[in-house]
NUPATOR-88470 format. One line per 3 residues: number of its first residue (from 1); their letters; for each residue x, y, z of N, C-alpha, C, O. Coordinates in nm, 3 decimals. Layout:
<mises>
NUM> A> X Y Z X Y Z X Y Z X Y Z | ...
</mises>
This chain:
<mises>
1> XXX> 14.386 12.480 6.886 14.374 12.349 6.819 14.372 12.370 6.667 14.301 12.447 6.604 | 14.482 12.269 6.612 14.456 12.348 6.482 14.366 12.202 6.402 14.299 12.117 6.460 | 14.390 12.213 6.282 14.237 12.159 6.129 14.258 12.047 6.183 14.193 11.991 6.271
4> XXX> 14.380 12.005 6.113 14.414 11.854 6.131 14.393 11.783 6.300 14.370 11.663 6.284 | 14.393 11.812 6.425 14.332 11.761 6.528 14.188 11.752 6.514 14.118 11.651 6.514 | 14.154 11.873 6.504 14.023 11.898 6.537 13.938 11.755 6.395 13.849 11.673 6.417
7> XXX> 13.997 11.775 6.297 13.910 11.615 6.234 13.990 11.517 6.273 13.963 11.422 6.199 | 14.069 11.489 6.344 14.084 11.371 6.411 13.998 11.321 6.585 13.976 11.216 6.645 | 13.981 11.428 6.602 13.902 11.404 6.694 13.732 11.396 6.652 13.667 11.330 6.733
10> XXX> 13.671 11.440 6.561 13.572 11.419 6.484 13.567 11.286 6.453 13.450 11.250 6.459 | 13.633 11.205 6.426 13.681 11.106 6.355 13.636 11.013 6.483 13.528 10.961 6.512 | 13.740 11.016 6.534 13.699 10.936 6.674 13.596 10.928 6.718 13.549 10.815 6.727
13> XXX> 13.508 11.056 6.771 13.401 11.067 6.777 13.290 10.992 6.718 13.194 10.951 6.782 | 13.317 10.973 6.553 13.239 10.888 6.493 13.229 10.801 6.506 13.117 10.751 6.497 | 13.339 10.725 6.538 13.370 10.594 6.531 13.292 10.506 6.673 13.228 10.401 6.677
16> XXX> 13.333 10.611 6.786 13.267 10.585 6.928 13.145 10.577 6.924 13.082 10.497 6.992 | 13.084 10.672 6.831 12.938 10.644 6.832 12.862 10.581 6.725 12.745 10.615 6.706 | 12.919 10.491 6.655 12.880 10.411 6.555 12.889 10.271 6.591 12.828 10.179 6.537
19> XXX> 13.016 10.261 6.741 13.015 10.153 6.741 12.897 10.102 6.914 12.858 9.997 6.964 | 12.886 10.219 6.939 12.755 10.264 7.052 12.647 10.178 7.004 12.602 10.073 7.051 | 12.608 10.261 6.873 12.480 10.240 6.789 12.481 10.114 6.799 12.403 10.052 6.871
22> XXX> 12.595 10.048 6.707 12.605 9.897 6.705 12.583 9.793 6.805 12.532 9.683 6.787 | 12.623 9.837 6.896 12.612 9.772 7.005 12.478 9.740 7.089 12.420 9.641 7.134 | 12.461 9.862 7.084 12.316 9.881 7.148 12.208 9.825 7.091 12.143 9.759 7.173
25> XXX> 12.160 9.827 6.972 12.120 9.752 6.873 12.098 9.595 6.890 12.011 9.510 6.878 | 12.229 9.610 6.926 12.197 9.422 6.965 12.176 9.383 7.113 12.128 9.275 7.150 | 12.214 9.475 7.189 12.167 9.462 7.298 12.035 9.450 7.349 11.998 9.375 7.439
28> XXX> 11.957 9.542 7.276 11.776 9.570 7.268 11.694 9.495 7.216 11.577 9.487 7.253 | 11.758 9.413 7.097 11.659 9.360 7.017 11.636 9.238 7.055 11.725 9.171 7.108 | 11.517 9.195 7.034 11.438 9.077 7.088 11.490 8.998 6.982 11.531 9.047 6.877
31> XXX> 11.488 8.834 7.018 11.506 8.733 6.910 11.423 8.663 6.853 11.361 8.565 6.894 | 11.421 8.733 6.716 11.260 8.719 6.618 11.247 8.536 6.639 11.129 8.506 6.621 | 11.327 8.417 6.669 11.261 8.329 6.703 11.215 8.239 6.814 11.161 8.130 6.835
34> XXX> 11.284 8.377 6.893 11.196 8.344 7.060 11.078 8.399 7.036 10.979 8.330 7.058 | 11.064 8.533 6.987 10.904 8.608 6.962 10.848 8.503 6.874 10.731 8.502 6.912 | 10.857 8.420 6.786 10.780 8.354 6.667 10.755 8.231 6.801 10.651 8.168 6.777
37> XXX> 10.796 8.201 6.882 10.776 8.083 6.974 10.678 8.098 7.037 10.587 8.017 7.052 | 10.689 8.203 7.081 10.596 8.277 7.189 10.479 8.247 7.145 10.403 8.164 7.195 | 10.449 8.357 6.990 10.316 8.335 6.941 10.270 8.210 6.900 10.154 8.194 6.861
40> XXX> 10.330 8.143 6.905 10.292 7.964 6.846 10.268 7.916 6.943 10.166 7.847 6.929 | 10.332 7.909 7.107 10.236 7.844 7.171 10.226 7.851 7.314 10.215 7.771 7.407 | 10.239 8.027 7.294 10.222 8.086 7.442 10.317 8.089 7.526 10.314 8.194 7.590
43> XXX> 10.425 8.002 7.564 10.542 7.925 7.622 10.702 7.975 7.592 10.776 7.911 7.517 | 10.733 8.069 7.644 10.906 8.067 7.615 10.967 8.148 7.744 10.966 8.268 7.772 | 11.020 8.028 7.812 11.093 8.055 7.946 11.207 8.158 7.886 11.204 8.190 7.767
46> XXX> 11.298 8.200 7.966 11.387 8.270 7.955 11.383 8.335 7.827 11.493 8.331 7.771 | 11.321 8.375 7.782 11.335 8.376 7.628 11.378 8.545 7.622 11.358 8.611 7.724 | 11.435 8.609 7.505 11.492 8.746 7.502 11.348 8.825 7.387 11.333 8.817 7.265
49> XXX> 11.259 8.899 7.499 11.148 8.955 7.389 11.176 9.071 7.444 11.075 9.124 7.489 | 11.285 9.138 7.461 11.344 9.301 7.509 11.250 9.396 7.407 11.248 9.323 7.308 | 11.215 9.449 7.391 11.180 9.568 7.287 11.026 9.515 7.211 10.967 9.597 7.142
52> XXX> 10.979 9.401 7.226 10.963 9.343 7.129 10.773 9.405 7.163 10.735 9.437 7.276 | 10.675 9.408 7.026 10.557 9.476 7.010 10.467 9.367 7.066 10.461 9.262 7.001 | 10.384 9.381 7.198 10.279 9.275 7.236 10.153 9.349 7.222 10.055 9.299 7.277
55> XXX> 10.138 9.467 7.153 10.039 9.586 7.248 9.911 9.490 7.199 9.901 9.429 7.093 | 9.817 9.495 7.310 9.667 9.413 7.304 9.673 9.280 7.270 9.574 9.213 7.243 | 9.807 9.235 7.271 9.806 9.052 7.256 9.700 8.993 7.352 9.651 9.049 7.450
58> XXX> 9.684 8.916 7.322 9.616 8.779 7.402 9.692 8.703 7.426 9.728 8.629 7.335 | 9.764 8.684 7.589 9.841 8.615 7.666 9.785 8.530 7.758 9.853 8.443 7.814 | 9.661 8.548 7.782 9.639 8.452 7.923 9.697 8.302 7.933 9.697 8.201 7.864
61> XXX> 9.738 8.338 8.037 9.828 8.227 8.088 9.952 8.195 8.038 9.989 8.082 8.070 | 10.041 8.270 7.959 10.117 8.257 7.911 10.246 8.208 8.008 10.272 8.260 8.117 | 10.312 8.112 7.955 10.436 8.117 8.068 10.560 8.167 8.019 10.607 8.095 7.930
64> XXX> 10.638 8.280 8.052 10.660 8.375 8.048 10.803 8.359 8.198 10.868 8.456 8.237 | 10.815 8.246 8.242 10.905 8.271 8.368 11.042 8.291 8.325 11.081 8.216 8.235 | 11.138 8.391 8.378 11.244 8.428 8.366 11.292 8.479 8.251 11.407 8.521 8.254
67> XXX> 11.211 8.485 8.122 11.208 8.589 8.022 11.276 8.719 8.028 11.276 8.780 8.135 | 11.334 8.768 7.924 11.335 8.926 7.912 11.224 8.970 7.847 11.159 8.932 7.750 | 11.218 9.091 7.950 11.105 9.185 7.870 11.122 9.328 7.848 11.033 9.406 7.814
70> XXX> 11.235 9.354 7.870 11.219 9.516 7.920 11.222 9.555 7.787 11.269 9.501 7.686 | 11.146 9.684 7.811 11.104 9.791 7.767 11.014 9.730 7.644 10.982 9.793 7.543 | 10.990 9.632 7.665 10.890 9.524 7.564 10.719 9.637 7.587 10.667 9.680 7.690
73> XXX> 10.683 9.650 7.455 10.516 9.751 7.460 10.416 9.626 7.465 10.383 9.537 7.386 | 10.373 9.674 7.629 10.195 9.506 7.668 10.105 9.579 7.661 9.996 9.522 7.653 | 10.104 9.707 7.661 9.993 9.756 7.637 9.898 9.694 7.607 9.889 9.627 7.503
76> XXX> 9.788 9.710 7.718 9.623 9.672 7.682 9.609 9.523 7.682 9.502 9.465 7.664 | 9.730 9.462 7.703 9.760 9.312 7.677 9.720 9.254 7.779 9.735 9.309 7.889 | 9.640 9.089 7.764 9.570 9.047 7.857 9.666 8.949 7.870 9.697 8.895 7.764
79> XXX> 9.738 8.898 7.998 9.775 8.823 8.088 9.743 8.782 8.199 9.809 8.788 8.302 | 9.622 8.729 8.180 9.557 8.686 8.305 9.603 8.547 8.336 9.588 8.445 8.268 | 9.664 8.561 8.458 9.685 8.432 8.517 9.834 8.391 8.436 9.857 8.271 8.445
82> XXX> 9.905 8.446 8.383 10.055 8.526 8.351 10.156 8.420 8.427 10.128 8.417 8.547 | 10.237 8.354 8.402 10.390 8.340 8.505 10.491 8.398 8.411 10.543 8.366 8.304 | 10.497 8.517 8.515 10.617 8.612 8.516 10.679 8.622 8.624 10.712 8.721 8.689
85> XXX> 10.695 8.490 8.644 10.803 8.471 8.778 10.985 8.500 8.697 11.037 8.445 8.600 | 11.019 8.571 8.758 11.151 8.648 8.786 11.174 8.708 8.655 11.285 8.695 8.604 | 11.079 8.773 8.595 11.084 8.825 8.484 11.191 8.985 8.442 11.169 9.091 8.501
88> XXX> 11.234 8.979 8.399 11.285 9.131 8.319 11.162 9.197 8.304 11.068 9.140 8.250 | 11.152 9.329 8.354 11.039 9.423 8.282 11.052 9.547 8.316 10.972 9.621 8.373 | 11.190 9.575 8.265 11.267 9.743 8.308 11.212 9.803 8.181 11.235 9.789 8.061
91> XXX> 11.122 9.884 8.266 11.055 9.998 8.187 10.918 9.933 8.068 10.855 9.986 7.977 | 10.918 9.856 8.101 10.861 9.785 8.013 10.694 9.862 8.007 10.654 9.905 8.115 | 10.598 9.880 7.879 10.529 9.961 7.869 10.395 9.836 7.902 10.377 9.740 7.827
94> XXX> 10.286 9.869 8.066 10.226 9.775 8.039 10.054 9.888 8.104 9.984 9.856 8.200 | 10.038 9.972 8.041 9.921 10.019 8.049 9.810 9.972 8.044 9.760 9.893 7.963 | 9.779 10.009 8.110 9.591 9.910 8.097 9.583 9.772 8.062 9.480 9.717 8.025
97> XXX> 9.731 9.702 8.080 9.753 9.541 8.051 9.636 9.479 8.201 9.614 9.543 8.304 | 9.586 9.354 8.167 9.539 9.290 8.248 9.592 9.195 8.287 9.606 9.098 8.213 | 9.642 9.194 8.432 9.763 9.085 8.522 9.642 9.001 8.624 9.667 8.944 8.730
100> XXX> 9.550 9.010 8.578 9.448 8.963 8.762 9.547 8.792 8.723 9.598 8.737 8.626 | 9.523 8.758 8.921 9.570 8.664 8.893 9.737 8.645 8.862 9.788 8.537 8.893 | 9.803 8.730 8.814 9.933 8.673 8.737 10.057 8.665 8.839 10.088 8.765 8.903
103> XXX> 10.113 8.567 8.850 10.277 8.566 8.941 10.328 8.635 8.863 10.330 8.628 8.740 | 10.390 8.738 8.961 10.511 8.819 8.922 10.615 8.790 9.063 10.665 8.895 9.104 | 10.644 8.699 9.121 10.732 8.650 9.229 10.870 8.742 9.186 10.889 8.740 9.065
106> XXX> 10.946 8.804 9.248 11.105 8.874 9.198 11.099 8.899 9.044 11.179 8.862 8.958 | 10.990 8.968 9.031 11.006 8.992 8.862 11.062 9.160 8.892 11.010 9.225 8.982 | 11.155 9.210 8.819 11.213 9.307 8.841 11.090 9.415 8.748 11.032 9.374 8.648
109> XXX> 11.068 9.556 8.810 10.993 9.597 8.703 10.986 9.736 8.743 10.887 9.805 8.767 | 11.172 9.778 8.749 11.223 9.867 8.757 11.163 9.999 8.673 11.188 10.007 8.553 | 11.105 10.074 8.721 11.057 10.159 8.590 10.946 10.173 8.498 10.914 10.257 8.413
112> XXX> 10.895 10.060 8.543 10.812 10.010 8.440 10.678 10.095 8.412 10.670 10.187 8.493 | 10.571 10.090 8.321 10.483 10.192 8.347 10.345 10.063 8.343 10.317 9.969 8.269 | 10.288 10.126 8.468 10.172 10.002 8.469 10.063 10.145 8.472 9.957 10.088 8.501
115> XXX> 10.045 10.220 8.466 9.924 10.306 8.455 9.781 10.188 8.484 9.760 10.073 8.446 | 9.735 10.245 8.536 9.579 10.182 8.556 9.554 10.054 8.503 9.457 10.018 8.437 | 9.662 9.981 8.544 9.677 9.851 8.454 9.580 9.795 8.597 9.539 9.849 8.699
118> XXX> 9.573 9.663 8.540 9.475 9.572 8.644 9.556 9.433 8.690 9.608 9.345 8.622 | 9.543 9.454 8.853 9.636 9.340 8.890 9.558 9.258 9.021 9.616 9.199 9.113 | 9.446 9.268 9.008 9.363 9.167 9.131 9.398 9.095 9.149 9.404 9.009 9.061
121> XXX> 9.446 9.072 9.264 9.526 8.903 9.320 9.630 8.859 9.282 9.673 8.750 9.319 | 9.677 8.921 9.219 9.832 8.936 9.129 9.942 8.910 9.255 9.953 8.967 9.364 | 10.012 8.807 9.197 10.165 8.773 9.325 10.293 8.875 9.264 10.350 8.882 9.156
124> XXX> 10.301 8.931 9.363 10.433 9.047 9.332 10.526 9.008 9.475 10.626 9.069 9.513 | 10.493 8.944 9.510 10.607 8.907 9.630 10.761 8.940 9.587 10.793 8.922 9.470 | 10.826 8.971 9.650 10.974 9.029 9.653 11.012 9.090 9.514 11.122 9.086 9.460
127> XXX> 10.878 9.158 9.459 10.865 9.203 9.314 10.976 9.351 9.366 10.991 9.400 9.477 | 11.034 9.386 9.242 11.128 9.522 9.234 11.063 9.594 9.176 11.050 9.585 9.054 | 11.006 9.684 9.246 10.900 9.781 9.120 10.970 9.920 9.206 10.885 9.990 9.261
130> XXX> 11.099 9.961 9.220 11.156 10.106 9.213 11.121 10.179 9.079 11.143 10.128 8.969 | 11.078 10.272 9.094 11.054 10.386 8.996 10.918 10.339 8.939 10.897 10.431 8.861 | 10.845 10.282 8.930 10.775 10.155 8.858 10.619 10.291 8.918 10.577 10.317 9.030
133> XXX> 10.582 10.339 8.789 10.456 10.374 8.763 10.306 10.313 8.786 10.245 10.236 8.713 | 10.279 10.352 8.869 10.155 10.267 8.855 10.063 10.357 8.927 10.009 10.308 9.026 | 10.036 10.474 8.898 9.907 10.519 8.918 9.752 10.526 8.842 9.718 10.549 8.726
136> XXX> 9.670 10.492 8.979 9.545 10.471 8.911 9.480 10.295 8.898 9.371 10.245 8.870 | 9.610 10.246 8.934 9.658 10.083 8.924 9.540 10.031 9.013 9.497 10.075 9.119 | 9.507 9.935 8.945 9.359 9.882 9.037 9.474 9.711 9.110 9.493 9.604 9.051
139> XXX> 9.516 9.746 9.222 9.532 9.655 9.320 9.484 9.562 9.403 9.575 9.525 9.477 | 9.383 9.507 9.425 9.298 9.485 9.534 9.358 9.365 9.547 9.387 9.320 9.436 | 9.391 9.288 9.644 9.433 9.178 9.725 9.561 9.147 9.683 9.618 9.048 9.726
142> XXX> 9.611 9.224 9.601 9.741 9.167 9.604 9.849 9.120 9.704 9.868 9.140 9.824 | 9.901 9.063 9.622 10.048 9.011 9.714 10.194 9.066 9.706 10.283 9.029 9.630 | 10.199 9.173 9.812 10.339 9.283 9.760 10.435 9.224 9.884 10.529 9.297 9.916
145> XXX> 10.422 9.121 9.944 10.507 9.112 10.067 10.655 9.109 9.984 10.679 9.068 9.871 | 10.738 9.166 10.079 10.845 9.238 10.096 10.902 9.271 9.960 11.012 9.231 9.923 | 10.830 9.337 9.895 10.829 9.378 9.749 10.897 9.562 9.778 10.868 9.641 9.868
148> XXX> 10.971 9.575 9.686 11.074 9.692 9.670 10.956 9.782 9.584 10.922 9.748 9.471 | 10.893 9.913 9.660 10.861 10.021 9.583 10.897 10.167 9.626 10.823 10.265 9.634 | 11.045 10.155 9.653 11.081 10.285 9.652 11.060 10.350 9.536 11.049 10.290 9.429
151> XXX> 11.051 10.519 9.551 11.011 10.603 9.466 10.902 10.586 9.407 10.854 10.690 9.362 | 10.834 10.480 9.387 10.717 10.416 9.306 10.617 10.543 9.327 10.603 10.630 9.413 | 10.529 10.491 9.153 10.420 10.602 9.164 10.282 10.536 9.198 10.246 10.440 9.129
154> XXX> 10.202 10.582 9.301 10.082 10.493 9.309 9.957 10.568 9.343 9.857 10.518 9.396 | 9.978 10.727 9.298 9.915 10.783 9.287 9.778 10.744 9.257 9.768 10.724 9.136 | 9.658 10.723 9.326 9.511 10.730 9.334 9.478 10.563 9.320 9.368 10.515 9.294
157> XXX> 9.610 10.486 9.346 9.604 10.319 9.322 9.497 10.288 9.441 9.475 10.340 9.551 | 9.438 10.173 9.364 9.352 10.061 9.476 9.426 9.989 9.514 9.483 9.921 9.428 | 9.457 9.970 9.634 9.508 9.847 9.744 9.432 9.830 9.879 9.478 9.815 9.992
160> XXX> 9.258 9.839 9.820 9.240 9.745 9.929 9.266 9.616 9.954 9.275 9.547 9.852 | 9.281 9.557 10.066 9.323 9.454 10.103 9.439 9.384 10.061 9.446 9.266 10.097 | 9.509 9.420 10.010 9.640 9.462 9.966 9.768 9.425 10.082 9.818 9.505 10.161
163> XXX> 9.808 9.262 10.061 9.914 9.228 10.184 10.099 9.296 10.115 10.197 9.257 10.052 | 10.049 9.403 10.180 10.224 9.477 10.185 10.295 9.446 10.344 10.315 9.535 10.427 | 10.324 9.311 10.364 10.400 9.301 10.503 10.557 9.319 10.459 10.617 9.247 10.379
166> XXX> 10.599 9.406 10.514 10.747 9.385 10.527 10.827 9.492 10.374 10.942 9.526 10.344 | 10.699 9.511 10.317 10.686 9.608 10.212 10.814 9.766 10.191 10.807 9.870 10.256 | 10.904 9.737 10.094 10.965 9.880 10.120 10.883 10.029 10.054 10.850 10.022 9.935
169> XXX> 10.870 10.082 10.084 10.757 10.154 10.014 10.846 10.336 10.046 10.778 10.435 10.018 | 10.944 10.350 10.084 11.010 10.439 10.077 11.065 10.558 9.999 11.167 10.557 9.930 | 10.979 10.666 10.023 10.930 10.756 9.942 10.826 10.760 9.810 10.848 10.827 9.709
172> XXX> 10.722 10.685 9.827 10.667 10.614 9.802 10.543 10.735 9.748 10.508 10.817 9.833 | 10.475 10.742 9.598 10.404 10.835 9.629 10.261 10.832 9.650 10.192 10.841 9.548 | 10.199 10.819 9.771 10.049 10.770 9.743 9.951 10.827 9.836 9.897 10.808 9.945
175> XXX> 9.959 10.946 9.687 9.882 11.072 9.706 9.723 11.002 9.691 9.696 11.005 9.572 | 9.646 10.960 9.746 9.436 10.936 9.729 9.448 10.818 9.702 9.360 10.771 9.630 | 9.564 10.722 9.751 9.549 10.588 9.724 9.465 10.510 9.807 9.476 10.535 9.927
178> XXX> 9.391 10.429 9.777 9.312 10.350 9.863 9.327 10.272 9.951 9.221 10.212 9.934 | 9.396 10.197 10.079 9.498 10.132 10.130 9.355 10.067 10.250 9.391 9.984 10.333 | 9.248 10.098 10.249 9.172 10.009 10.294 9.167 9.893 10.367 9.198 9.811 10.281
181> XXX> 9.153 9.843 10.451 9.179 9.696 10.503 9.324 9.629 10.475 9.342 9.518 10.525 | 9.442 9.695 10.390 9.587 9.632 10.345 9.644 9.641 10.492 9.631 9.716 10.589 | 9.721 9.513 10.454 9.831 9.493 10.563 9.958 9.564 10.520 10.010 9.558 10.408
184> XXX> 10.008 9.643 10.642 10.113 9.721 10.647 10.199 9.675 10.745 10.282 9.756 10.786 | 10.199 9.588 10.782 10.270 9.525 10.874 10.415 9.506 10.834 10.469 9.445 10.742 | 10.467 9.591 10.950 10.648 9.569 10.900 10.678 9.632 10.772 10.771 9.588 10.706
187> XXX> 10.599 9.742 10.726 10.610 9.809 10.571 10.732 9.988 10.618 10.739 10.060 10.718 | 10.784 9.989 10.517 10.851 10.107 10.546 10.803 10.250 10.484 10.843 10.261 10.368 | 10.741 10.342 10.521 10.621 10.386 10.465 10.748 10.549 10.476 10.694 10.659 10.463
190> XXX> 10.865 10.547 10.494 10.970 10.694 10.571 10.962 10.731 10.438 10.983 10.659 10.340 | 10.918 10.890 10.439 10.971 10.984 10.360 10.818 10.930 10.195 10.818 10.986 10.085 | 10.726 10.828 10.233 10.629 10.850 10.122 10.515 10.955 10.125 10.505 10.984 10.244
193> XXX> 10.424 11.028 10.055 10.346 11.068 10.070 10.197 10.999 10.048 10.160 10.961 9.937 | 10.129 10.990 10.151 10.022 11.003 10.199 9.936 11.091 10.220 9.865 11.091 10.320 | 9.929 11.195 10.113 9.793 11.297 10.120 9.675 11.254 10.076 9.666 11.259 9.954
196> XXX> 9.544 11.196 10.156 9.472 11.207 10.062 9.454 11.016 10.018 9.415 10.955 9.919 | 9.508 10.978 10.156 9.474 10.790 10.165 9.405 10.746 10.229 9.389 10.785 10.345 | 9.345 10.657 10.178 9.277 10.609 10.319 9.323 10.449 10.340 9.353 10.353 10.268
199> XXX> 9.310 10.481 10.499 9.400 10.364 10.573 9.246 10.336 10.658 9.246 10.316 10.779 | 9.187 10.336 10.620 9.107 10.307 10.689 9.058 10.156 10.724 8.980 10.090 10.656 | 9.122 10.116 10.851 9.153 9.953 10.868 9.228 9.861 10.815 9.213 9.742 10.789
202> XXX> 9.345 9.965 10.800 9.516 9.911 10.778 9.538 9.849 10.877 9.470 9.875 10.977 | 9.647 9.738 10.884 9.711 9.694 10.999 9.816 9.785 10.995 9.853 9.809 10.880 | 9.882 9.849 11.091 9.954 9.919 11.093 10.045 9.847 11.253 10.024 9.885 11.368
205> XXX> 10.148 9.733 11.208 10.196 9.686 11.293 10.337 9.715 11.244 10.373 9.683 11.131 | 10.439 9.794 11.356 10.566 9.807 11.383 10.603 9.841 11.180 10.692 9.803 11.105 | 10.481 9.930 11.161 10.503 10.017 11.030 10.587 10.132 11.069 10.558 10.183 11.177
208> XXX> 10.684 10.182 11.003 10.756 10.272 10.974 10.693 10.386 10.923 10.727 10.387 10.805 | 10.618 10.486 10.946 10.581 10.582 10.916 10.626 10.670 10.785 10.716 10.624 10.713 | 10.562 10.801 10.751 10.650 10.902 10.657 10.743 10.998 10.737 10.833 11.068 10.688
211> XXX> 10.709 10.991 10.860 10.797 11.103 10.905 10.873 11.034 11.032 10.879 11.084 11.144 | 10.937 10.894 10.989 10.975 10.779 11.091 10.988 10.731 11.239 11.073 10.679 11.311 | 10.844 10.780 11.247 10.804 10.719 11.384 10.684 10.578 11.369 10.587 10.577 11.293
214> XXX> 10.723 10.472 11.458 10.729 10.328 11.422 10.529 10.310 11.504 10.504 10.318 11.624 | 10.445 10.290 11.413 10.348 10.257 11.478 10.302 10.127 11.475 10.295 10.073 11.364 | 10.256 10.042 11.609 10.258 9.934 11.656 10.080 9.926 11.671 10.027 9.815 11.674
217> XXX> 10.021 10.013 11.676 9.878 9.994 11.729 9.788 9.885 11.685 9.692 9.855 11.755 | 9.818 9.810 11.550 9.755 9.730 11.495 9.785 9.628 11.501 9.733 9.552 11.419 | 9.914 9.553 11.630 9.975 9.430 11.619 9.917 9.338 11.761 9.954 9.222 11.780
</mises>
């Protein structure tokens, strides 16, 4: 290859990735007057807050339905009693956020990192939480029916009483999770780990096991 290719292909190169940059850029960024809405009066449906800084806001009750949020930082952020019905929240950073209470009905939350976040009574029904972090996650009564947590992390999570009917939970990791009195009914449990759970007064009706044999004993 001789000079003259080799900086034409440099060239190109640049250009491909300048116009990447560009792109992306606008793809990510939240719209400073959907965010200025937000904070004025709690309220912005669909609104685009992608990227955008909430860490330790005060949200309760915010309505929040069909919004973007991903990869939006909630950190520590209180949303109690929240509608994040069919929300964006790919990857979205929500650590130690407080959800008790909050609809998340088909809110996608692909990825997302909920670390020891708090979600008592929280509606996640047909919620997408693949890849979706959440160990340590204080669960108790939630509502995960037929909610997507393949791969999910739920390492040392509380879900007592915890209705996962119909639940995909497939490969699922929940290593000392608490699963107490939760309904597992119709849940697909193939290929998760379970070291170190207690099921102690699970329903375990026509559940799909980790090593896929179908147990009925609880129906």
């Amino acid at each position: 290859m001789n000079l003259w290719s080799l900086l034409v292909k440099m060239k190109n190169l640049a250009v491909l990735l300048a116009f990447l940059v560009a792109n992306g850029s606008q793809v990510s960024a939240f719209d400073t007057e959907d965010l200025q809405k937000f904070k004025d009066t709690n309220y912005c449906r669909k609104c685009d807050l992608s990227n955008a800084d909430l860490v330790n806001g005060y949200l309760k009750g915010a309505d929040l339905n069909g919004a973007n949020l991903n990869s939006a930082n909630l950190k520590g952020a209180n949303l109690k009693g929240a509608n994040l019905k069919h929300t964006k929240l790919h990857f979205a950073f929500l650590w130690y956020a407080d959800l008790e209470g909050a609809t998340l009905q088909s809110a996608n939350l692909k990825g997302a990192k909920l670390d020891f976040a708090f979600l008592w009574y929280a509606d996640l029904e047909e919620a997408y939480l693949r890849n979706a972090d959440l160990e340590g996650a204080y669960l108790e009564g939630v509502n995960l029916r037929g909610a997507y947590l393949g791969f999910a992390n739920l390492n040392g999570a509380t879900l007592q009483y915890a209705d996962l009917e119909g639940a995909n939970l497939n490969s699922a990791n929940l290593n000392n999770a608490n699963l107490n009195s939760a309904n597992l009914k119709g849940a697909n449990l193939k290929g998760a780990n379970l070291k170190g759970a207690n099921l102690k007064g699970a329903v375990l009706c026509n559940t799909i096991m980790p090593d896929g044999s179908v147990i009925d004993r609880g129906c």
